[in-house]
Legacy VTK file of the C-alpha trace (Angstrom):
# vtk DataFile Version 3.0
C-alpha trace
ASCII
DATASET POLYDATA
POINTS 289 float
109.146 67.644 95.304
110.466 68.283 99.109
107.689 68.286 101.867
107.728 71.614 103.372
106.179 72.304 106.500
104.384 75.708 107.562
104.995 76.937 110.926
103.003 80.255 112.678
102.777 81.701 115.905
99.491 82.162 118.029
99.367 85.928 116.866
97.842 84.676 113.447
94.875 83.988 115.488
95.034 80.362 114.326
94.111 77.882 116.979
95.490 74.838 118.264
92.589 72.682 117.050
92.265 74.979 113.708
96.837 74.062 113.248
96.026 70.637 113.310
93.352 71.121 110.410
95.238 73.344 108.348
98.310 71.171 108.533
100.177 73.982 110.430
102.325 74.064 113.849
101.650 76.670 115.844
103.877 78.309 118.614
101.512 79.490 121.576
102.498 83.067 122.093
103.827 83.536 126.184
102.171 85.785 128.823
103.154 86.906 132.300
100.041 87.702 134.126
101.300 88.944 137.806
104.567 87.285 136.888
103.071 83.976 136.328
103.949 82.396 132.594
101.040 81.339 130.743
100.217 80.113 126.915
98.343 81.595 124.543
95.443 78.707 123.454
97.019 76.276 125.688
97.140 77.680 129.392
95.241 81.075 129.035
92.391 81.227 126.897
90.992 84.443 125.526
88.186 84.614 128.197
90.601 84.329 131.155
93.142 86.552 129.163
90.000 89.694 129.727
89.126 88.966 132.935
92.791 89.236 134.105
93.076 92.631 132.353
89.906 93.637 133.842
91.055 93.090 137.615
93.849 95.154 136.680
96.276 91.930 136.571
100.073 93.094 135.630
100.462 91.606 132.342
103.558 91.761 129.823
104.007 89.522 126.584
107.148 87.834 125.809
108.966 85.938 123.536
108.656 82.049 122.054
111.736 80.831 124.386
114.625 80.245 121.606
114.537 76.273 122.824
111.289 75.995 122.290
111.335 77.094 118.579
114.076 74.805 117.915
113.214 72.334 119.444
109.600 72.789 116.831
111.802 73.112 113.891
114.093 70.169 114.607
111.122 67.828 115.558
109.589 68.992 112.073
112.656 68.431 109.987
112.463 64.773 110.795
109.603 64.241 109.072
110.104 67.645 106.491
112.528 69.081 103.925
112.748 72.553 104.688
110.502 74.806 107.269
108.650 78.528 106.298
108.155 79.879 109.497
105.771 82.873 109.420
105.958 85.008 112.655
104.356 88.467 114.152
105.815 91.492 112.638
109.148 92.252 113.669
107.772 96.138 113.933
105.718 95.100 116.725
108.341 91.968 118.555
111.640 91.185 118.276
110.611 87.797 118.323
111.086 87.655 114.586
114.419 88.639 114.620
115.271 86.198 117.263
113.918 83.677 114.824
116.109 84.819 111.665
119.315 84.068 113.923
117.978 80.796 114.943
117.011 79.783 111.637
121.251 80.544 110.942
122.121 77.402 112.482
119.913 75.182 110.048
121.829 75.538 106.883
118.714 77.049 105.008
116.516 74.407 105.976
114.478 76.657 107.787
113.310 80.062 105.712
111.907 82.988 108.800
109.407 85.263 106.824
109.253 88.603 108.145
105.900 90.233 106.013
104.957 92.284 108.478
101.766 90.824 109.282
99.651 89.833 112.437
96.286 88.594 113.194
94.052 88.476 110.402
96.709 89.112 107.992
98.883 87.472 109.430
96.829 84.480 109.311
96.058 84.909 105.369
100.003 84.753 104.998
99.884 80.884 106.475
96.536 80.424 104.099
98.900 81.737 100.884
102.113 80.047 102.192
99.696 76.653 102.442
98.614 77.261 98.740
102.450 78.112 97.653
103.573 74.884 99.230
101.043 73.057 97.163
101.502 74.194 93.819
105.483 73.297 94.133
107.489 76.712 95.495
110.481 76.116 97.825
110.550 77.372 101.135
112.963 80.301 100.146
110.475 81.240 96.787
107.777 81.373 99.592
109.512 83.272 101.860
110.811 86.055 98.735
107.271 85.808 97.918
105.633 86.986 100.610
108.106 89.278 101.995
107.290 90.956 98.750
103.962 91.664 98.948
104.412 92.458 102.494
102.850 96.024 102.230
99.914 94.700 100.416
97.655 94.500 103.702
96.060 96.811 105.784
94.035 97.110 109.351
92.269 99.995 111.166
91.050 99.184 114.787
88.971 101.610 117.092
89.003 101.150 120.951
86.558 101.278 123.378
88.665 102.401 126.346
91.955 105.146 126.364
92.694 102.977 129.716
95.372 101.055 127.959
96.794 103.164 125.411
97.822 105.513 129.039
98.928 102.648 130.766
101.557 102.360 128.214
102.302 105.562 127.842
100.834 105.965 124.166
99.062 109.434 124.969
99.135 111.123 128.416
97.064 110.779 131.274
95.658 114.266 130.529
94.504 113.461 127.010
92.783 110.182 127.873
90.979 112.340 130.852
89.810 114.450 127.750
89.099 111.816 125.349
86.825 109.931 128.086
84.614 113.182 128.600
84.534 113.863 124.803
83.512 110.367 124.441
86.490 110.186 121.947
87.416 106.854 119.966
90.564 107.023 118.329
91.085 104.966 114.642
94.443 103.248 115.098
96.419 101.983 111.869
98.819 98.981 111.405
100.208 99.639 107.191
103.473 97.746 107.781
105.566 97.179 110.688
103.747 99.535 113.614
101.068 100.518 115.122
100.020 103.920 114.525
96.647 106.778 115.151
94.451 107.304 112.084
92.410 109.631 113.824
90.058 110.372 116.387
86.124 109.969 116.159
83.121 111.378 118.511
81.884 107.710 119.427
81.791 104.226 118.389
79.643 104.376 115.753
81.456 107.195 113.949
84.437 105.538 114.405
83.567 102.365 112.600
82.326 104.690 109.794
85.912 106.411 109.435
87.317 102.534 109.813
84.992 101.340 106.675
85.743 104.579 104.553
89.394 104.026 105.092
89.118 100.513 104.179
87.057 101.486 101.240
89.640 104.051 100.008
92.325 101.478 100.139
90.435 98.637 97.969
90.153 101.235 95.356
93.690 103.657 95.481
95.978 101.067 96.924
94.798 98.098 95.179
92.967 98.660 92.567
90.119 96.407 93.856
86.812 97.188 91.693
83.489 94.848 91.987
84.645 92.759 88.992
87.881 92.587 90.452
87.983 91.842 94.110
91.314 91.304 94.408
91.504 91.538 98.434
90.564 89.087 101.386
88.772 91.353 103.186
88.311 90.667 107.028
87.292 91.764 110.682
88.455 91.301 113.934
87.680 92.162 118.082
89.054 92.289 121.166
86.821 89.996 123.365
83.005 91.155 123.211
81.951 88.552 120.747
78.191 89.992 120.503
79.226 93.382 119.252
81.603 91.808 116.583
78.696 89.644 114.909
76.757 92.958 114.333
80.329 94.296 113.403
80.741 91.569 110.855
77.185 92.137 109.524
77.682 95.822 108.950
80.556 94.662 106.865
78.369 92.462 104.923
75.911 94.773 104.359
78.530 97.825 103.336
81.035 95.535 100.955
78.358 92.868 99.328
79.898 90.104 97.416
82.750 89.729 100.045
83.062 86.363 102.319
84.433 87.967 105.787
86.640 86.284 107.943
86.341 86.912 111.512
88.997 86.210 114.353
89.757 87.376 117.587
92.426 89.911 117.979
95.742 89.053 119.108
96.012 89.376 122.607
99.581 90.606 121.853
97.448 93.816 120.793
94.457 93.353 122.751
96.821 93.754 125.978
97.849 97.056 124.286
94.339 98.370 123.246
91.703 96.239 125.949
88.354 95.124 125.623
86.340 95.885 123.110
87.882 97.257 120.279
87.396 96.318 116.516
89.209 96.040 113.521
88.207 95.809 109.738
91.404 94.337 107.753
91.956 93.491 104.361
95.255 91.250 102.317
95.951 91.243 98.867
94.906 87.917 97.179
97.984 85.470 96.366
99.462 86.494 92.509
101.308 83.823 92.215
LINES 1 290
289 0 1 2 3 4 5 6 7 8 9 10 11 12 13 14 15 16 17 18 19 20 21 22 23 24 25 26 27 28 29 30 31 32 33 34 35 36 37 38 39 40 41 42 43 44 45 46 47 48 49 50 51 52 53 54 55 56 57 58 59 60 61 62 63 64 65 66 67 68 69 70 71 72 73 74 75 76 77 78 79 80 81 82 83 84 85 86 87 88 89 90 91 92 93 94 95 96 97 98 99 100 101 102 103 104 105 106 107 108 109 110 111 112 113 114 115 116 117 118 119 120 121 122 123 124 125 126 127 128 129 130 131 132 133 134 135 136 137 138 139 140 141 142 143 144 145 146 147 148 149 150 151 152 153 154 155 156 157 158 159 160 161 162 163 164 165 166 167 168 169 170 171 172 173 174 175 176 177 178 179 180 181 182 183 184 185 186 187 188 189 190 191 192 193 194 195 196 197 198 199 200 201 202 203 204 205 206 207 208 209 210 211 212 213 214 215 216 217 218 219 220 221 222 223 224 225 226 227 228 229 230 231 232 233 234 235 236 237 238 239 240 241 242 243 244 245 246 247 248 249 250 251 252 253 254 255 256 257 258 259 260 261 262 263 264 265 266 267 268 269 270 271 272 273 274 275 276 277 278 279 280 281 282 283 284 285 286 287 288
């Protein structure tokens, strides 16, 4: 049987410490914070990450440098067979794509899965790529695997500021003016490759309500998930305030019983999108195979 090793990025919300449990690399995402290059989980941890937004720091993400990956995939394949490398959507970075070109110069050695996942999701992809490795698949059945149930996850996230969404030019600096009076939270979406509005809530506490309706309308419609068949990881996820997501997480508890809920931090490849926070309930169709 080859050895096969699993490779992420730092969007899966997998850490460092938690890659070296799992038996997973994993490439720190890069930052420029006032045109200074930093690391996701190795120079800039989450709580620095916040209070740079805060001061108003000028932050853009960026791509894995091209050496860098290779130089993690051809450090691995001395020791490994063949690679799965399981990066942020390529709807939301074209560092996935940048990857797939790469990967061209490895003779198939190295299989770049593009399932349109990240964070929480994109996490359970590494936990099902894991299992796949260990019951015998190849890195290209793993890869056609989970490119084909790709669709088969879902997140809604509601904000607690409009600051960011204006700062990039998602809505204008009129309708944030409005949606700060109103006291309006909007329900964003991420089905697939982008992220999109849900809709719009009066306040955080009817906005989590639209969030776990949603959620609870795609268990049943989109995957058929009854009580005797949970057939879905079901998860949650924030963007920095780690108090509100524990009562976050228990509301979960208390309105889907019977689930185990994994928690994470957001990606701060969103989070710097969205800001402080925001929360997200997410769910991922459990491994078929």
């Amino acid at each position: 049987m080859k050895k096969i090793a699993v490779v992420t990025d730092s969007n899966s919300g997998i850490t460092q410490m938690e890659g070296e449990k799992l038996g997973v690399s994993v490439l720190p995402m890069p930052f420029y914070i006032n045109k200074v290059l930093y690391y996701e989980g190795i120079t800039l941890s989450h709580e620095q990450f916040y209070s740079k937004l805060e001061e108003g720091a000028e932050i853009s993400t960026s791509q894995p440098a091209p050496g860098d990956v290779m130089d993690l995939w051809e450090s691995l394949l001395e020791e490994y067979d063949e690679i799965v490398y399981i990066p942020m959507s390529s709807g939301l970075s074209g560092s996935c794509e940048t990857a797939q070109m790469l990967a061209e110069d490895f003779d198939g050695r190295v299989q770049v899965v593009d399932n349109q996942r990240i964070s929480v999701t994109q996490r359970q992809s590494v936990l099902d790529a894991i299992e796949l490795v260990k019951s015998g698949k190849s890195a290209l059945e793993i890869k056609e695997y989970l490119e084909s149930v790709k669709l088969e996850s879902s997140i809604y996230i509601t904000l607690d500021t409009l600051k960011y969404l204006k700062k990039g030019g998602r809505i204008t600096p009129a309708a944030a003016a409005i949606g700060t009076v109103l006291n309006l939270k909007p329900v964003l979406q991420i089905q697939g490759e982008k992220l999109d509005a849900y809709s719009k809530s009066r306040g955080k506490k009817q906005a989590k309500k639209v969030m776990i309706e949603a959620m609870r309308k795609d268990m049943e419609e989109r995957f058929g998930c009854t009580e005797d068949n949970q057939n879905i990881h079901l998860q949650a996820s924030y963007a920095g305030n780690e108090e509100e997501a524990l009562l976050w997480k228990e509301e979960l508890e208390n309105e889907f019983p019977g689930y185990k809920i994994h928690m994470d931090p957001l990606s701060l490849s969103i989070a710097c999108h969205i800001g402080y926070g925001a929360l997200a309930i997410a769910c991922s169709k459990k491994n078929q195979l």
